[in-house]
C-alpha positions, 0 to 999 in steps of 0.5 A, a space after each residue: 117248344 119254348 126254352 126256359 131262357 128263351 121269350 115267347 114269340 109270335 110264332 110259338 103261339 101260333 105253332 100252339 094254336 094250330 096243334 091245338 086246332 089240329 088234334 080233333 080233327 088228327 084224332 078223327 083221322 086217325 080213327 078211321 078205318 083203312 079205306 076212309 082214309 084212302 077215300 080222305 087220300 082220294 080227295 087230296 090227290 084228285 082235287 090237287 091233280 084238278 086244281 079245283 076244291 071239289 070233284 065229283 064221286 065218280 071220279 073220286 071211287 076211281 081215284 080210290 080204287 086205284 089206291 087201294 090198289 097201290 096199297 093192295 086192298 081190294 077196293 069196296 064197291 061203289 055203294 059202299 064206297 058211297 055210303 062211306 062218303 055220307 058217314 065222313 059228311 055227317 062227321 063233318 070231314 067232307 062236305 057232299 052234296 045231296 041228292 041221288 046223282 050219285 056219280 056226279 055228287 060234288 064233294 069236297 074236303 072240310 078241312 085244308 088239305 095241308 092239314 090232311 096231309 100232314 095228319 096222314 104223313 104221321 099216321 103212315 110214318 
């Protein structure tokens, strides 16, 4: 935030343009349920364990499963789990490939993950 004596920089608008960018998609996340949200953590913690933008469902429910775990959530089948992913890919916070390969659909987030990140820090803090 800008001081009343203080010029504005380069930087203040940058920081402005980003929280304006940043509040859709903060509000969508913020609005998902528990488990997409796990399903959204999944995503970062697997793609940043590969190195690689994408990854496959497989490997994704059990990255979910896991956390729910760790959260003591009992996790949601793998249908449901599936049908969950094509609910965030049809509100544009994932993108999954289509087809009927349903443990090799290749998915990948739609947003940075630093983004994510952060929007998730603050909704857990």
């Amino acid at each position: 935030m800008v001081q009343d004596d203080e010029e504005v920089e380069i930087h203040h608008i940058q920081k402005a343009i980003q929280e304006m960018s940043a509040t859709p998609i903060l509000e969508a996340i913020r609005n998902l349920s528990s488990h997409e949200q796990l399903f959204i953590r999944a995503i970062v913690a697997e793609t940043q364990r590969t190195k690689e933008e994408e990854t496959t469902y497989g490997l994704l429910y059990q990255q979910y499963a896991q956390l729910c775990r760790l959260e003591g959530l009992r996790p949601l089948n793998a249908s449901a789990v599936s049908r969950m992913c094509s609910a965030l890919s049809s509100c544009r916070l994932v993108i999954a490939e289509a087809g009927d390969r349903d443990l090799l659909r290749r998915i990948r987030l739609n947003v940075s993950h630093e983004d994510v990140t952060s929007i998730l820090q603050r909704i857990i803090s």
